[in-house]
N, C-alpha and C positions, 0 to 999 in steps of 0.2 A: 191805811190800807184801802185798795178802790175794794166797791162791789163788786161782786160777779152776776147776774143776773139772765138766767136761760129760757130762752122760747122754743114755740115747738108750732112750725108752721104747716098746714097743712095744705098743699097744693093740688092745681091739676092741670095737666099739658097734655100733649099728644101723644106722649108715654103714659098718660093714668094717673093717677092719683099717688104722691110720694108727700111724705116730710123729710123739714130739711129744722135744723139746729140753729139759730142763731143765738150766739151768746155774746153780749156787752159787759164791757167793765167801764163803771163810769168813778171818781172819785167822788169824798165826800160832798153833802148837799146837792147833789147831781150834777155835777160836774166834770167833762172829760178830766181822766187822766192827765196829770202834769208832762209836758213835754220838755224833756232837759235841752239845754243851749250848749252847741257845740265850744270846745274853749280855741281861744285863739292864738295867734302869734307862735306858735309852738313852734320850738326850736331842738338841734339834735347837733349835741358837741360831741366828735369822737375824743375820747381822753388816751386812751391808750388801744395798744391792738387789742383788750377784751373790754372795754368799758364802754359804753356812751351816755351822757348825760343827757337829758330830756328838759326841757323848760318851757309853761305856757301861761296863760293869762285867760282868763276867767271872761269869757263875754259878756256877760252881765252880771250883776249883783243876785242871784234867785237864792232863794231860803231852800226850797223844795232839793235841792242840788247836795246830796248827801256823800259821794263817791265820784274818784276817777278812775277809768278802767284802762291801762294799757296794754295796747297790742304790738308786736312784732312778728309780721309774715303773717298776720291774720288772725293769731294762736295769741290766747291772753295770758300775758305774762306777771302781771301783776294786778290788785286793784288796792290805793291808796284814797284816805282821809278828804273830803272834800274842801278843805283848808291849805292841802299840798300843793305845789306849785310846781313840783318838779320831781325827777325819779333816775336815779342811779341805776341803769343797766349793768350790771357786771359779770354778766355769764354770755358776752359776747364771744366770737371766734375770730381767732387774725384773718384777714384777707374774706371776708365777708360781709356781702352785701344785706342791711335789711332795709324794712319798710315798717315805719314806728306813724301809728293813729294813738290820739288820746282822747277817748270818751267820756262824757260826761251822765252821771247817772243820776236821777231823781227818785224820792224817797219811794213812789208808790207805780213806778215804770221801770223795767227793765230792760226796755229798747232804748238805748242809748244813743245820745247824736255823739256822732264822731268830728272830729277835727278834718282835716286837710293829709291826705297820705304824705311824710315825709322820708325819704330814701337816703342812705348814707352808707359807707363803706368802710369798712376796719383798716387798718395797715397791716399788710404783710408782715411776720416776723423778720427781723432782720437776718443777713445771710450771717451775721457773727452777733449769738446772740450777747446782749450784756447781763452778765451775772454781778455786777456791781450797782446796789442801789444807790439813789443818789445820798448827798448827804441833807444833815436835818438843813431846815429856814434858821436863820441869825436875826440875834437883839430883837424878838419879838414884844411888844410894848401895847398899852389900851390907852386909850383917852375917853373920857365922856366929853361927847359934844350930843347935846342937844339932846340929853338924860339916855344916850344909848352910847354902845361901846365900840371905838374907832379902833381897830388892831391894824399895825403896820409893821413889817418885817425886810429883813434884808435876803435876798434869795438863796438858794441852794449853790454851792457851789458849782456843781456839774450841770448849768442851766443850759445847755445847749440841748440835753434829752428831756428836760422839764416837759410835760404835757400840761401839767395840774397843778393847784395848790388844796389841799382840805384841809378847812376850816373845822376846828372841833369844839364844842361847848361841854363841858362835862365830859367828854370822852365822846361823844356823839358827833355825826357829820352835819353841820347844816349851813353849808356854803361850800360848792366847788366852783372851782374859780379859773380861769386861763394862766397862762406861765407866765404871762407880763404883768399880771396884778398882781402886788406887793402891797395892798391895804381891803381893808372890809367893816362893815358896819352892822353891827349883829342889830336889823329892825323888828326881830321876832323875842329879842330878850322880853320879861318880864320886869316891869317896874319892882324895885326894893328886893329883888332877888340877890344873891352873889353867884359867880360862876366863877369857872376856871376854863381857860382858853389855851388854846397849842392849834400848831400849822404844820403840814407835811407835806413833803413834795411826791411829785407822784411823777417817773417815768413813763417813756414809752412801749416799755415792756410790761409796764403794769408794777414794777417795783415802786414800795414806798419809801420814802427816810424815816429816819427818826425822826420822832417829832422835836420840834423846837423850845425853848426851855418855854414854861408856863407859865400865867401871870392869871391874876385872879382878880374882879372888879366886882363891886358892887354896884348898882344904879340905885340912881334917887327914886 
């Protein structure tokens, strides 16, 4: 945590004699405050008319870098783990425009540097909406290559509204993917763990499938 450290100066000008407050926060060993590094690359997939995915890259290696903060239309809408790489919007609106920054925040600063404003747009509902989700992904399969786990599947049938694929480990999301990619590489598994894996497609409407059958892998 920095110090706080407050003065109390006593002046005089053409108006008389006033104080004025100067207060410093300097970090430990006397040293300013850490300044977080904006992250980069940052990208903004729309998945559906209420989803957007988010994805960026870390500009530098910092220890001090605890938190990422994201914003849409200025107003924060979430803050994630400074290990995340990326963030699931799903309280978007059909046919709306936002403007997605992602902040990076350090242990002992609360002014945040921000990323690059990035803009993007929902799609309109369609004029006939579909009430038919898609169906599940087919022959979902793991391989280990190179002590991590390759999953590859054959697509949903109604790929023509495909927007998405999510990746599930456990039951959990961690990889969403475009409708053309039909493989993935879980590089966040844990060595000697087992898991259990499943694929769902995700429409334009935001409808999911079922998921695909399951296959369970262990890694060395």
């Amino acid at each position: 945590m920095p110090m706080q450290y407050v003065s109390r100066l006593r002046l005089a000008g053409a108006l008389g004699v006033f104080s004025a407050i100067l207060m410093l926060l300097i970090g430990p060993a006397g040293h300013a405050s850490a300044q977080a590094t904006p992250p980069v690359d940052v990208r903004a997939q729309v998945l559906d008319v209420r989803t957007v995915l988010l994805t960026w890259s870390p500009a530098a290696a910092d220890p001090a870098l605890v938190r990422y903060s994201i914003r849409r239309n200025d107003v924060r809408l979430a803050i994630v783990e400074g290990n995340a790489l990326s963030y699931v919007d799903a309280s978007a609106q059909p046919g709306t425009e936002y403007t997605y920054r992602v902040r990076a925040i350090v242990a002992d600063n609360d002014d945040t540097a921000a990323s690059s404003p990035l803009t993007v747009r929902t799609p309109a509902l369609p004029d006939t909406a579909d009430t038919t989700p898609p169906s599940a992904p087919e022959a979902l399969t793991a391989t280990l290559v190179s002590g991590q786990a390759l999953l590859d599947w054959y697509p949903s049938n109604d790929d023509s509204d495909i927007t998405a694929y999510l990746v599930r480990r456990d039951g959990l999301v961690v990889a969403v993917l475009g409708a053309g990619t039909l493989s993935h590489t879980d590089a966040g598994a844990a060595p000697g763990a087992t898991y259990v894996y499943s694929v769902e497609a995700l429409d334009v409407v935001g409808q999911h499938s079922p998921p695909s059958n399951s296959v369970e892998v262990t890694l060395p």
